[in-house]
TORKOL-4160 file (C-alpha; in steps of 0.2 Angstrom, whole numbers, padded with zeros to 4 digits, m for minus):
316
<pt num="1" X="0696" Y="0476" Z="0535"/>
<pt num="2" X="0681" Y="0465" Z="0530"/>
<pt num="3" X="0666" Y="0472" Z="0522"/>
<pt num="4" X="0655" Y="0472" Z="0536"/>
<pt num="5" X="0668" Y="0481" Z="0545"/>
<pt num="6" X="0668" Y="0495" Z="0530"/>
<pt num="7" X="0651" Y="0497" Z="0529"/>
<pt num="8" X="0651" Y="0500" Z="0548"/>
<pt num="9" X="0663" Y="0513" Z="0545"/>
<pt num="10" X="0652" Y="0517" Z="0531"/>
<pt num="11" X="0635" Y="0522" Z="0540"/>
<pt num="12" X="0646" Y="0528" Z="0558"/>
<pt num="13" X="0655" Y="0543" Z="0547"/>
<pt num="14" X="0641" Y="0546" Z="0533"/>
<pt num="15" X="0628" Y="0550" Z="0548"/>
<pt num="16" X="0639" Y="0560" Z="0558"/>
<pt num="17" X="0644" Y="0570" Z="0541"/>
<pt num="18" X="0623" Y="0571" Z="0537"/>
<pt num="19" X="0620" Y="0579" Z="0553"/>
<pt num="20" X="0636" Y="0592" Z="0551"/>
<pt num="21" X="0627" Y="0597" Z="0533"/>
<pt num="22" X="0613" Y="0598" Z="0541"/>
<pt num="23" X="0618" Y="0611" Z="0554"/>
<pt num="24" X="0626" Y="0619" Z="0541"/>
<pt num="25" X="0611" Y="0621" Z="0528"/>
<pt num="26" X="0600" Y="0626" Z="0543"/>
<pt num="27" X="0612" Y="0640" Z="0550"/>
<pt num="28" X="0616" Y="0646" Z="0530"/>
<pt num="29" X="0597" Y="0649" Z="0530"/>
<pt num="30" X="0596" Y="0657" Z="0545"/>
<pt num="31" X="0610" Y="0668" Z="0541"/>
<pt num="32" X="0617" Y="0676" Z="0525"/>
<pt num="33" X="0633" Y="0678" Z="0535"/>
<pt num="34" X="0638" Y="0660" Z="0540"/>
<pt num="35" X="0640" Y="0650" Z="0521"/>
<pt num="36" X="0657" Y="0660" Z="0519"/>
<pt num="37" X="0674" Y="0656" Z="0516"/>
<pt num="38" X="0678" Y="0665" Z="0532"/>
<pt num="39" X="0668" Y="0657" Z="0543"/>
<pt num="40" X="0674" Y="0640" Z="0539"/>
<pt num="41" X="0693" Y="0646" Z="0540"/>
<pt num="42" X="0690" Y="0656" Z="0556"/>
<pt num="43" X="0680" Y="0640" Z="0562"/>
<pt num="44" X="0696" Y="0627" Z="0557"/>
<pt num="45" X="0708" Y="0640" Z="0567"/>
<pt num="46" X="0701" Y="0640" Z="0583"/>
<pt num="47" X="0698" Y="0622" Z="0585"/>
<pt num="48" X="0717" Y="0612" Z="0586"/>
<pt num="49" X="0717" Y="0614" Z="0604"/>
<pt num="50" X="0700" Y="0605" Z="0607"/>
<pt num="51" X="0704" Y="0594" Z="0590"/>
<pt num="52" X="0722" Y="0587" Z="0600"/>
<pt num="53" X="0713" Y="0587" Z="0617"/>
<pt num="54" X="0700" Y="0576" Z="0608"/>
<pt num="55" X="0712" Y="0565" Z="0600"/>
<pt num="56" X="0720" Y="0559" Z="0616"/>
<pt num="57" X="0704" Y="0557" Z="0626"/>
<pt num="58" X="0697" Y="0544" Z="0612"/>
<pt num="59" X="0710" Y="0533" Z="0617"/>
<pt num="60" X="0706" Y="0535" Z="0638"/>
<pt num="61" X="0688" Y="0532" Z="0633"/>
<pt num="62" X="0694" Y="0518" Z="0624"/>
<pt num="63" X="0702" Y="0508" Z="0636"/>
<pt num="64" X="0687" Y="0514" Z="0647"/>
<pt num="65" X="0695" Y="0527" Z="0657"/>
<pt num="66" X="0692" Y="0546" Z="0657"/>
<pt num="67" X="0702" Y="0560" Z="0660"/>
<pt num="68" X="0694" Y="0578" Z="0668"/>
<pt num="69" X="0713" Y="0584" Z="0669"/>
<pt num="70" X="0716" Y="0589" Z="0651"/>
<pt num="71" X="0710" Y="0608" Z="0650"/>
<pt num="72" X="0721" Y="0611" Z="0664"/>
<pt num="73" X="0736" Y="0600" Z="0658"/>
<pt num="74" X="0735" Y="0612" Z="0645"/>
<pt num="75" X="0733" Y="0628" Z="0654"/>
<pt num="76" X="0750" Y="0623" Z="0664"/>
<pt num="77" X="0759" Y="0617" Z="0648"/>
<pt num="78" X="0755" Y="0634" Z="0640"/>
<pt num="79" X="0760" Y="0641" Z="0657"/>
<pt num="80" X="0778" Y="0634" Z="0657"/>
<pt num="81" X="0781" Y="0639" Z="0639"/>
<pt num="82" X="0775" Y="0658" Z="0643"/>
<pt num="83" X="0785" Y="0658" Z="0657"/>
<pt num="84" X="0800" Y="0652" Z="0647"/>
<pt num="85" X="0798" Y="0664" Z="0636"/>
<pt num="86" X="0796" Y="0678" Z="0644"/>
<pt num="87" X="0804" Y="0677" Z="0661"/>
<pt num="88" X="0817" Y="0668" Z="0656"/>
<pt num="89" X="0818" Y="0674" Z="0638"/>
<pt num="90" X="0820" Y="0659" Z="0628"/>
<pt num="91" X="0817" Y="0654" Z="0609"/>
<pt num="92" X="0803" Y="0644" Z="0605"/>
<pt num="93" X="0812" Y="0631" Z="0598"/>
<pt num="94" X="0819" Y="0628" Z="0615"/>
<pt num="95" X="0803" Y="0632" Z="0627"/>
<pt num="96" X="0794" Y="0619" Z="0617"/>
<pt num="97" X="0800" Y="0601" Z="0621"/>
<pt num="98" X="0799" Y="0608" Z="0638"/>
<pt num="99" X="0780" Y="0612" Z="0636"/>
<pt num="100" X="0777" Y="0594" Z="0629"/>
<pt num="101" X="0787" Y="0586" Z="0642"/>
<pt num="102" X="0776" Y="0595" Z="0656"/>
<pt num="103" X="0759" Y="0587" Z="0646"/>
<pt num="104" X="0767" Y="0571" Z="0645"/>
<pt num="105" X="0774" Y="0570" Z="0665"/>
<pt num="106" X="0755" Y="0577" Z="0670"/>
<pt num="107" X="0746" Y="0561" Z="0658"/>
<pt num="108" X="0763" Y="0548" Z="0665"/>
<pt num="109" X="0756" Y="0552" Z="0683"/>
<pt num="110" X="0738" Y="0550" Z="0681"/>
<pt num="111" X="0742" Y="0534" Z="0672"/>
<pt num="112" X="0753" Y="0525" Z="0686"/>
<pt num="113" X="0743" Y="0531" Z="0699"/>
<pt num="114" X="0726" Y="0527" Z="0692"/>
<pt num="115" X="0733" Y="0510" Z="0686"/>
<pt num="116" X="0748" Y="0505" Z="0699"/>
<pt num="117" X="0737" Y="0509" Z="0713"/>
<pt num="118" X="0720" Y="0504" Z="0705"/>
<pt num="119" X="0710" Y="0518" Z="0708"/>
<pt num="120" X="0696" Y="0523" Z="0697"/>
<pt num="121" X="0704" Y="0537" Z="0682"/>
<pt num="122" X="0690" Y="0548" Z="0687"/>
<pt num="123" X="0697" Y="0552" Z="0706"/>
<pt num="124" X="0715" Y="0553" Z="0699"/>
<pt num="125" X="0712" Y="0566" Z="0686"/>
<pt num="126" X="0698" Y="0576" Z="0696"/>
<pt num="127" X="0715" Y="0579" Z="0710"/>
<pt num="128" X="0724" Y="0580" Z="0691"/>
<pt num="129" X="0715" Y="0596" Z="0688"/>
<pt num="130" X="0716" Y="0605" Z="0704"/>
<pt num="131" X="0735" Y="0600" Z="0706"/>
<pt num="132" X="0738" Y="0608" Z="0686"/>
<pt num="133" X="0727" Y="0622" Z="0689"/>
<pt num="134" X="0735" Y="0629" Z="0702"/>
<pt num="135" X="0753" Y="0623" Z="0697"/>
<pt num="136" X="0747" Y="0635" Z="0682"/>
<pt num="137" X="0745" Y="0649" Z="0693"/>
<pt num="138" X="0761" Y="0649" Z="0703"/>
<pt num="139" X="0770" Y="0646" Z="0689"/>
<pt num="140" X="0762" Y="0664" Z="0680"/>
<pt num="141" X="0759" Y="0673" Z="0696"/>
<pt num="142" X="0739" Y="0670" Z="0692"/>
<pt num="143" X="0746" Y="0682" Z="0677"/>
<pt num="144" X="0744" Y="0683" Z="0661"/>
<pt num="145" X="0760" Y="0680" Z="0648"/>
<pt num="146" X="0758" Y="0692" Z="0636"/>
<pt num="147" X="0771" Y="0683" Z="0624"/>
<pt num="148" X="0767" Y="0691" Z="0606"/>
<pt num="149" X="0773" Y="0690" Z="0588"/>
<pt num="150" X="0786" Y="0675" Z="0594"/>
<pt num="151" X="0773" Y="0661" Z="0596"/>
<pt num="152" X="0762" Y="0669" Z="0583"/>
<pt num="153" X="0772" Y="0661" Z="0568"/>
<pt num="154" X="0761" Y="0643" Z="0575"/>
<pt num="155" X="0742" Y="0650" Z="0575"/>
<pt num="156" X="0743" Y="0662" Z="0559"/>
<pt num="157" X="0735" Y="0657" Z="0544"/>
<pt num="158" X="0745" Y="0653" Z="0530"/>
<pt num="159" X="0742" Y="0665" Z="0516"/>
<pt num="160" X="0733" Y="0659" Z="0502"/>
<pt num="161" X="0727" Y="0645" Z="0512"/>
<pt num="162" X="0720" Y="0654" Z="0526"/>
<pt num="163" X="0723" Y="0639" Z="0538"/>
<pt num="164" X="0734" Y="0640" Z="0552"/>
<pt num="165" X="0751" Y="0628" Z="0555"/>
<pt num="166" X="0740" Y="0622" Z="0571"/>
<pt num="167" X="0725" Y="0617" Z="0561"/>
<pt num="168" X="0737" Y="0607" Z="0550"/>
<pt num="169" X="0747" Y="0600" Z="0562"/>
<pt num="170" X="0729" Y="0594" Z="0572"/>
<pt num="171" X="0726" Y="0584" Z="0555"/>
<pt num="172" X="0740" Y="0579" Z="0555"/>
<pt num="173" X="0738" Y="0571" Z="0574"/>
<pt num="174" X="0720" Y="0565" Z="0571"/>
<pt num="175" X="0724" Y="0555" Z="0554"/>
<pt num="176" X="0739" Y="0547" Z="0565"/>
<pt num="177" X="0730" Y="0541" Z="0580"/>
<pt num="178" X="0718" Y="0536" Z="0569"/>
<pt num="179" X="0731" Y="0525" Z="0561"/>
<pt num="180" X="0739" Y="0520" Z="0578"/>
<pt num="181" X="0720" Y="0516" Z="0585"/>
<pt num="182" X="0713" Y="0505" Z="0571"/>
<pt num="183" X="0728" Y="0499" Z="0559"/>
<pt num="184" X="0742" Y="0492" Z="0575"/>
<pt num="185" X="0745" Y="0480" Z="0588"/>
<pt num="186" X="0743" Y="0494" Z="0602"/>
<pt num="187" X="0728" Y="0501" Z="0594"/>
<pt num="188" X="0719" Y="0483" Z="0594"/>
<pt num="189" X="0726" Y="0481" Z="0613"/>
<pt num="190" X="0718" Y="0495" Z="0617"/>
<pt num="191" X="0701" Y="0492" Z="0611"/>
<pt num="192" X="0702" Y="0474" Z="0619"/>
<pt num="193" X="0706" Y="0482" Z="0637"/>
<pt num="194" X="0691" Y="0493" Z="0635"/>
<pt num="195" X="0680" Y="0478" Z="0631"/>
<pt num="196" X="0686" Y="0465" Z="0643"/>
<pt num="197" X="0702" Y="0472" Z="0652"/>
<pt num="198" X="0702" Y="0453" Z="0663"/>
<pt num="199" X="0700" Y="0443" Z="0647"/>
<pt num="200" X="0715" Y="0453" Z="0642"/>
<pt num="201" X="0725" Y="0449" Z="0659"/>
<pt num="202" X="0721" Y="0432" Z="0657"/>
<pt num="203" X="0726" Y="0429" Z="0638"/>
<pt num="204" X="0745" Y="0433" Z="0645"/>
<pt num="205" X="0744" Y="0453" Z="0639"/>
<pt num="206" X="0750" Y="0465" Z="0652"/>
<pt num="207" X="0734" Y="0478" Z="0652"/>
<pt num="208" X="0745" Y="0490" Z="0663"/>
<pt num="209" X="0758" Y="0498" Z="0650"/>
<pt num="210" X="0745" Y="0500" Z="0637"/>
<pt num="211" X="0735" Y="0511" Z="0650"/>
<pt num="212" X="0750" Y="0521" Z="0656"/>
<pt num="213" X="0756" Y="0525" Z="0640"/>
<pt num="214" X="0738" Y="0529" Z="0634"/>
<pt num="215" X="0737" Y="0543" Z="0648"/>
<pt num="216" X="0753" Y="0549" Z="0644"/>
<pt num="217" X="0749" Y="0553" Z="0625"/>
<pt num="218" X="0734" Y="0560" Z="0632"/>
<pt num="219" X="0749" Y="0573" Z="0642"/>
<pt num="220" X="0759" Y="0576" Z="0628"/>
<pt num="221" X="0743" Y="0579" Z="0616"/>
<pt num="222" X="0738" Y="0593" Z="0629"/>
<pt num="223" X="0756" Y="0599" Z="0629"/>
<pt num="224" X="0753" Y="0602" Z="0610"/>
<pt num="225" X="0736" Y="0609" Z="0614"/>
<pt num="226" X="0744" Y="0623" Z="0623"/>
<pt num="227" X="0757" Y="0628" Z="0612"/>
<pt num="228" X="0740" Y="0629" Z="0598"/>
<pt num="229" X="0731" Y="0638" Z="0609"/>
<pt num="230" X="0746" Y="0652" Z="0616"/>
<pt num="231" X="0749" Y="0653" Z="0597"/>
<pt num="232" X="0731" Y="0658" Z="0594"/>
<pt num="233" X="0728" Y="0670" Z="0609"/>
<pt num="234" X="0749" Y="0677" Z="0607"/>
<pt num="235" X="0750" Y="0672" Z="0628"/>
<pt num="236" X="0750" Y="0663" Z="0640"/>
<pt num="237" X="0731" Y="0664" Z="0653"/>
<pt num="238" X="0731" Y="0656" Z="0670"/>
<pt num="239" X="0713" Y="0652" Z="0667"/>
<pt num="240" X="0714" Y="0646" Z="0649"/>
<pt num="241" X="0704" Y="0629" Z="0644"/>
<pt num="242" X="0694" Y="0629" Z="0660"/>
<pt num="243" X="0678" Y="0618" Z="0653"/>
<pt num="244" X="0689" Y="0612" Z="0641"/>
<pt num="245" X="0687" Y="0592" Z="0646"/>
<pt num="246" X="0671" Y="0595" Z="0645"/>
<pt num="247" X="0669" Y="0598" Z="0626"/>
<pt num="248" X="0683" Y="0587" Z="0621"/>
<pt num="249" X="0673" Y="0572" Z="0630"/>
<pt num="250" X="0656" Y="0578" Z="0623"/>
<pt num="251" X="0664" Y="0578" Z="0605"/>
<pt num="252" X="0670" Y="0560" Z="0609"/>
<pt num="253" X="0652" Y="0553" Z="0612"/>
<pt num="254" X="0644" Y="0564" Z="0599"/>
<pt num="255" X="0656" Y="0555" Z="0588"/>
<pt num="256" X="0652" Y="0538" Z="0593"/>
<pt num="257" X="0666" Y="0535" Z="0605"/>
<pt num="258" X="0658" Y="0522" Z="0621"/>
<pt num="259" X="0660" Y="0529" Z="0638"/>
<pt num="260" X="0659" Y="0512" Z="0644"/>
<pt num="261" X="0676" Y="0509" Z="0634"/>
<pt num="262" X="0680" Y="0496" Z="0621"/>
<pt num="263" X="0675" Y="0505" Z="0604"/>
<pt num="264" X="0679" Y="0523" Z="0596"/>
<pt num="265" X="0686" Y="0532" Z="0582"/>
<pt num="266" X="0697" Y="0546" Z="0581"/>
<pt num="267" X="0689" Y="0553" Z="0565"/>
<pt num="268" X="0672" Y="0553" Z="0571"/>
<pt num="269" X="0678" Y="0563" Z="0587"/>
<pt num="270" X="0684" Y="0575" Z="0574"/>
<pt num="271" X="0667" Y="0575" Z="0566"/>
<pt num="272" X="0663" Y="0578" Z="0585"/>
<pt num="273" X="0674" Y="0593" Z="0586"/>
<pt num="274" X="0667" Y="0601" Z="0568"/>
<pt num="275" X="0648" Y="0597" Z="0576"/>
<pt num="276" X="0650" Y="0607" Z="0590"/>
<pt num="277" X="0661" Y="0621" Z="0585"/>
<pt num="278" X="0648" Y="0625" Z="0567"/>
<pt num="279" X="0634" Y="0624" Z="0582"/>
<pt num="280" X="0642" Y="0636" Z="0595"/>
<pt num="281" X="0646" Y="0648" Z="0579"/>
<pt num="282" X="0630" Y="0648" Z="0571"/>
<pt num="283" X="0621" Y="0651" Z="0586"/>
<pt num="284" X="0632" Y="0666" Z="0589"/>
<pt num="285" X="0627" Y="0672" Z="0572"/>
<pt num="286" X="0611" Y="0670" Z="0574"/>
<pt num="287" X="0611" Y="0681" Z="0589"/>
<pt num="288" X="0607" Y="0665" Z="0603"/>
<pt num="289" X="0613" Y="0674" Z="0621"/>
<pt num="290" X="0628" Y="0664" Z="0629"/>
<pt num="291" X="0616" Y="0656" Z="0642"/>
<pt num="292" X="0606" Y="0651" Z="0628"/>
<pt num="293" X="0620" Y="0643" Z="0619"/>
<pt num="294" X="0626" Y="0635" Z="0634"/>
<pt num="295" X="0608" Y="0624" Z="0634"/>
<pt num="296" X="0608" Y="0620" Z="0619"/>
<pt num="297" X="0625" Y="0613" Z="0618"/>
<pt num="298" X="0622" Y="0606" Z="0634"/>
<pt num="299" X="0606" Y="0595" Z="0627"/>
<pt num="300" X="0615" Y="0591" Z="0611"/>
<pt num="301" X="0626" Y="0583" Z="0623"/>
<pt num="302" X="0613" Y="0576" Z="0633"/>
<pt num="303" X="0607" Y="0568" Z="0618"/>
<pt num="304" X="0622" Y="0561" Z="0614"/>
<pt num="305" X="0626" Y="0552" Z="0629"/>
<pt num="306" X="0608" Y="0545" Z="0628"/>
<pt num="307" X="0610" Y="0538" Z="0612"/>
<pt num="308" X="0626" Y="0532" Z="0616"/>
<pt num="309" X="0617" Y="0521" Z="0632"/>
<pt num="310" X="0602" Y="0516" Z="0617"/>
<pt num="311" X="0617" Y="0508" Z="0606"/>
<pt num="312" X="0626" Y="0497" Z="0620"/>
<pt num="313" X="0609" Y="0491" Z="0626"/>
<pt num="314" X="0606" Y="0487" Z="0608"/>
<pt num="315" X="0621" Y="0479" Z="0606"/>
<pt num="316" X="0620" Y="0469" Z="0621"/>
């Protein structure tokens, strides 16, 4: 990595960790309640679902596809491992792989549809989330999977540390795809496709398995989500994540990530994560209604995407 490329780097994470201290000097003052430990630890707890969601949806943006599928991926893969569970009465270390596997088949599909038969990511995943969503709802009876202390074990805070397994094992997932993205041969493939996927074609790459497998780690990221999130809720809810792909592609762009594909970094979609959850909790502290929240985060987006259109004009 040269040194233009670290300064970059440099000013892309430095701003994006300026505007989270910001939001958080601005909510301390606004609240005596919000600079506590216990915010920050309830805040890191509740966010590996969106974290691993966010993960796999920089890479689709990357190679300049996107995916409305993931909340309810998620919701059917939490779905299958609540009905394991408790229907069919098995362990968690068996319900899981199972869990994963449905993420992964769900992110498999998009991929060769959307690539094999060319048609736009956005149509193949919009027929994605109706297809999962009610897979989800056959699969619980449109019940909730009331699984308790046996998944619990993932989305308990560790004591002393007061983080959870989950938020750990998010860390864990951005630091890799962060590796995988910037520091490998598939990562710099993937980039390439989003900038010029023809170019690529014609330099002898085959763009077509990069894209699949990108999808499919999108899957099996949103397999992971759902065992984070039935961990933290102790079940299994037929109407979990709904809005979920929302958030997970707002973090993205707030974090830098192009919708136009071609240029992201995982770590600054975590940045993303951190930026909207400190703002959807300090606004509940402060006593902002829900519909009030909702506009607001809804701007911050807005504003996001916005200056995301300013720097690829720039650039151009």
């Amino acid at each position: 990595m040269n040194s233009k490329s670290i300064r970059a780097m440099l000013v892309q994470y430095g701003g994006l960790c300026v505007v989270l201290f910001i939001m958080v000097g601005v909510f301390s003052a606004l609240s005596e309640n919000f600079l506590q430990r216990a915010t920050f630890t309830s805040i890191a707890n509740q966010i590996p679902d969106l974290t691993l969601v966010a993960v796999g949806m920089t890479f689709i943006l990357v190679v300049g596809g996107i995916d409305l599928s993931v909340g309810s991926i998620l919701a059917l893969s939490s779905a299958v491992l609540g009905a394991l569970m408790v229907d069919a009465g098995w362990p968690l270390w068996a319900a899981i792989p199972i869990c994963l596997l449905t993420g992964a088949l769900c992110g498999l599909f998009n991929g060769s549809v959307s690539v094999g038969f060319r048609i736009p990511s956005f149509i193949v995943t919009l027929g994605m989330l109706e297809i999962a969503r009610g897979a989800t709802k056959v699969v619980t009876d449109s019940q909730t999977k009331y699984i308790g202390a046996k998944v619990e074990v993932i989305g308990d805070p560790v004591p002393y540390l007061q983080l959870s397994p989950a938020f750990l094992l998010a860390l864990v997932a951005v630091l890799a795809g962060q590796f995988l993205l910037s520091r490998t041969v598939f990562g710099r493939y993937c980039m390439a496709i989003g900038t010029n996927e023809e170019a690529v074609r014609m330099s002898g790459i085959r763009t077509a398995p990069y894209s699949i497998a990108v999808f499919t780690l999108s899957g099996l990221l949103c397999g992971l989500a759902g065992i984070a999130q039935t961990s933290r809720l102790s079940s299994s809810d037929p109407n979990a994540a709904i809005g979920l792909e929302l958030s997970a592609i707002a973090a993205c762009v707030i974090g830098g990530t192009s919708l136009m594909g071609g240029r992201g970094s995982v770590i600054s979609s975590f940045i993303g994560v951190l930026i909207i959850s400190v703002l959807q909790t300090g606004l509940a502290q402060v006593g902002v209604s829900d519909a009030n929240k909702q506009i607001i985060t809804g701007s911050v987006i807005v504003v996001a995407v916005l200056v995301d259109a300013l720097r690829s004009r720039f650039r151009k």
